[in-house]
TORKOL-4160 file (C-alpha; in steps of 0.2 Angstrom, whole numbers, padded with zeros to 4 digits, m for minus):
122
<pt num="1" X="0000" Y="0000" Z="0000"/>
<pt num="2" X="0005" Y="0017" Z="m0003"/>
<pt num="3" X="0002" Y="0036" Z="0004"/>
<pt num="4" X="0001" Y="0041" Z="m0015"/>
<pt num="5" X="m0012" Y="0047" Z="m0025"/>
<pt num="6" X="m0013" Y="0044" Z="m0044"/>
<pt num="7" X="m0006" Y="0056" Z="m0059"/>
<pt num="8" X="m0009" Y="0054" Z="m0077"/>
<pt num="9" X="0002" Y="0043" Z="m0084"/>
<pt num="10" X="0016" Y="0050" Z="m0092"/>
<pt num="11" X="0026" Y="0040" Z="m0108"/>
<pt num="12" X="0042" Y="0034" Z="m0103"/>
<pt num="13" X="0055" Y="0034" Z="m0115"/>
<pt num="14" X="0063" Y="0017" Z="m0117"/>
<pt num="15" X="0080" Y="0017" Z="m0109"/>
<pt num="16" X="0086" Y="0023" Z="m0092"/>
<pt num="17" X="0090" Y="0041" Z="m0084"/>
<pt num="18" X="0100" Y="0047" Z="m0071"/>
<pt num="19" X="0090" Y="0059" Z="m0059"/>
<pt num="20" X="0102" Y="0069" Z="m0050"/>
<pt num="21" X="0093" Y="0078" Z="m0033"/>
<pt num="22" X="0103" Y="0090" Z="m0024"/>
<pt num="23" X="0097" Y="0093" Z="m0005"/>
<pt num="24" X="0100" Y="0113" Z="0001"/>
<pt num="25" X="0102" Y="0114" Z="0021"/>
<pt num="26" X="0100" Y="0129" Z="0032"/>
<pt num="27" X="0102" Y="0128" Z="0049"/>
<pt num="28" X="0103" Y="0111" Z="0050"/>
<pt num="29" X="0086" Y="0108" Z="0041"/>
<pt num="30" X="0085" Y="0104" Z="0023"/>
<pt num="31" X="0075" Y="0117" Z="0016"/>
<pt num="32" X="0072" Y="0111" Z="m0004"/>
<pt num="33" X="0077" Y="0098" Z="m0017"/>
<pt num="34" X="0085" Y="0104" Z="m0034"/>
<pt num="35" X="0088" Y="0097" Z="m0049"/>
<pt num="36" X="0096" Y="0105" Z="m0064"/>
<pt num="37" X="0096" Y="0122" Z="m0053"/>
<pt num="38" X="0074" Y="0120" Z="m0052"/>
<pt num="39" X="0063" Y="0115" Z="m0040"/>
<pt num="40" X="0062" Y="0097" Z="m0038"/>
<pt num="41" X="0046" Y="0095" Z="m0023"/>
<pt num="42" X="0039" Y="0083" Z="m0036"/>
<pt num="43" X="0051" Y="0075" Z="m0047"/>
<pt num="44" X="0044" Y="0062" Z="m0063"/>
<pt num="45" X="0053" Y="0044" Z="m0065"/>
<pt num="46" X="0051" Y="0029" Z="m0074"/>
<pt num="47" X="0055" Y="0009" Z="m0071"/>
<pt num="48" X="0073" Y="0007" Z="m0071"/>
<pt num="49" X="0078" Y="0024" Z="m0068"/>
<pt num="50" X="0091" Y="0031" Z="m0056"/>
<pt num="51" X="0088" Y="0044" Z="m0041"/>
<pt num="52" X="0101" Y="0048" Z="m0031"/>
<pt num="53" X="0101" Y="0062" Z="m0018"/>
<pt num="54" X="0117" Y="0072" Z="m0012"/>
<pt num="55" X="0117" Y="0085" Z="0003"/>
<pt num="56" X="0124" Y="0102" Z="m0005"/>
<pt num="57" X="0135" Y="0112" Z="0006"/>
<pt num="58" X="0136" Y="0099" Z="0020"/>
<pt num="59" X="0145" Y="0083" Z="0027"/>
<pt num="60" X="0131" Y="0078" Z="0037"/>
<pt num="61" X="0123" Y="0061" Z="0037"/>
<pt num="62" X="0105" Y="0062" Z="0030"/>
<pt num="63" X="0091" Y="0048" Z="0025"/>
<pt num="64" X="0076" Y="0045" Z="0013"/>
<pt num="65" X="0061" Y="0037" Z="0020"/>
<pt num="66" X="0046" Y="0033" Z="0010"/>
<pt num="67" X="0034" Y="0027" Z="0026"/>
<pt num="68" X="0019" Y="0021" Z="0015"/>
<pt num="69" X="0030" Y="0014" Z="0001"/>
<pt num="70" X="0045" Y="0015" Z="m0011"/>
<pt num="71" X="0043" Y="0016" Z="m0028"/>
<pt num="72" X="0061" Y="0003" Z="m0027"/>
<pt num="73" X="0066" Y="m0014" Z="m0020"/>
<pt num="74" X="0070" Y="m0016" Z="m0002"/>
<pt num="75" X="0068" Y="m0004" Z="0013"/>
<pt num="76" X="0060" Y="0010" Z="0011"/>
<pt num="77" X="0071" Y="0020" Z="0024"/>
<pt num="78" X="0092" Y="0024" Z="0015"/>
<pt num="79" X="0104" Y="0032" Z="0023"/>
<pt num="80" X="0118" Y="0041" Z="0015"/>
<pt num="81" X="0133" Y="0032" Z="0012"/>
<pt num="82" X="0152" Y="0035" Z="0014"/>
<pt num="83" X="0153" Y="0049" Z="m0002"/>
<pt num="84" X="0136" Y="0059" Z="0006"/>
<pt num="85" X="0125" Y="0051" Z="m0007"/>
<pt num="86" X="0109" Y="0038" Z="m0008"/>
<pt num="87" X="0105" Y="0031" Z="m0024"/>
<pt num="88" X="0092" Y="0019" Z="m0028"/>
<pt num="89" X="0083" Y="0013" Z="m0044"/>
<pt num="90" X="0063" Y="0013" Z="m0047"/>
<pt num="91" X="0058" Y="m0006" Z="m0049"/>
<pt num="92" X="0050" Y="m0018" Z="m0039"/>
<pt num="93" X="0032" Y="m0012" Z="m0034"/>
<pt num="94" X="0033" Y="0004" Z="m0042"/>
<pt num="95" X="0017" Y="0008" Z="m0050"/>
<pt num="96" X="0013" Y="0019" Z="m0064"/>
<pt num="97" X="0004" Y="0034" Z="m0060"/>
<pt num="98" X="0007" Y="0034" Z="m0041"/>
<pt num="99" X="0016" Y="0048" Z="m0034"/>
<pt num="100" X="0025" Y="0044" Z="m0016"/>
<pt num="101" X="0029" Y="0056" Z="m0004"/>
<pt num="102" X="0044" Y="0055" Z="0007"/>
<pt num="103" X="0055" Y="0062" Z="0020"/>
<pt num="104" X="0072" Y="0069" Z="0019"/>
<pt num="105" X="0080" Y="0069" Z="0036"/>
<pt num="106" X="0098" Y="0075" Z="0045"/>
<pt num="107" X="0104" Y="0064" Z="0058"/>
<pt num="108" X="0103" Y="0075" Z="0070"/>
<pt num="109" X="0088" Y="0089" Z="0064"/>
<pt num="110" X="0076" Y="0094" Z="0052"/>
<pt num="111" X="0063" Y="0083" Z="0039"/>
<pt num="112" X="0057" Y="0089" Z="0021"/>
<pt num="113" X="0044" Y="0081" Z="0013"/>
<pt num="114" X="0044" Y="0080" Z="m0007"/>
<pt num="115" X="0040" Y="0068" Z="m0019"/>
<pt num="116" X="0043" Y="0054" Z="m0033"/>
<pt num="117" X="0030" Y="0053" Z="m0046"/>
<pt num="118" X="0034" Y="0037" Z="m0056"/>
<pt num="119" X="0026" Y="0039" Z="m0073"/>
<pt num="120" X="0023" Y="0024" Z="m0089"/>
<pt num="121" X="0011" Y="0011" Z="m0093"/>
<pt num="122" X="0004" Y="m0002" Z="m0081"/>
């Protein structure tokens, strides 16, 4: 089950892409998610593509955590690893059309609360 609620499906090219999300901090809180320098609150993916997230202008540790659901295989809780990154590939019970909101968390402060819109055929 997930805390999603369902988007016009979007065609997805065949092929794979690499979503890039950088996470901004201020005051040890992430305040927004980028990609190519926009707003990325609600970011559009298809099966078998990449998201990772890196923290911008910080060391810190952070996590994603889809509560309701992943739109990928495994946990739906990912910590950063050793290089400040997470990455993850959409699959597994990832439905077309769903949109699943997540947290983005510091170790020690501050949640944000975007989302991943996984778009395609069922």
């Amino acid at each position: 089950m997930t805390n999603s609620q369902s988007f016009a499906q979007d065609t997805c090219d065949e092929g794979s892409s690499s979503h890039k999300l950088m996470i901004h901090v201020s005051d040890n809180k992430p305040t927004r998610v980028t990609q190519h320098g926009q707003d990325a609150d609600d970011v559009y993916v298809c099966i078998g593509d990449e998201i990772e997230w890196q923290l911008v202008g910080s060391a810190k540790q952070f996590y994603v955590d889809f509560i309701n659901g992943a739109p990928f295989e495994g946990s739906g809780k990912k910590n950063s690893n050793n290089n400040g990154k997470i990455s993850v590939v959409v699959g597994g019970s990832a439905q077309p059309g769903m949109a699943y909101k997540y947290d983005i968390g510091l170790a020690d402060g501050g949640v944000l609360d975007p989302r991943i819109i996984v778009g395609g055929d069922d």
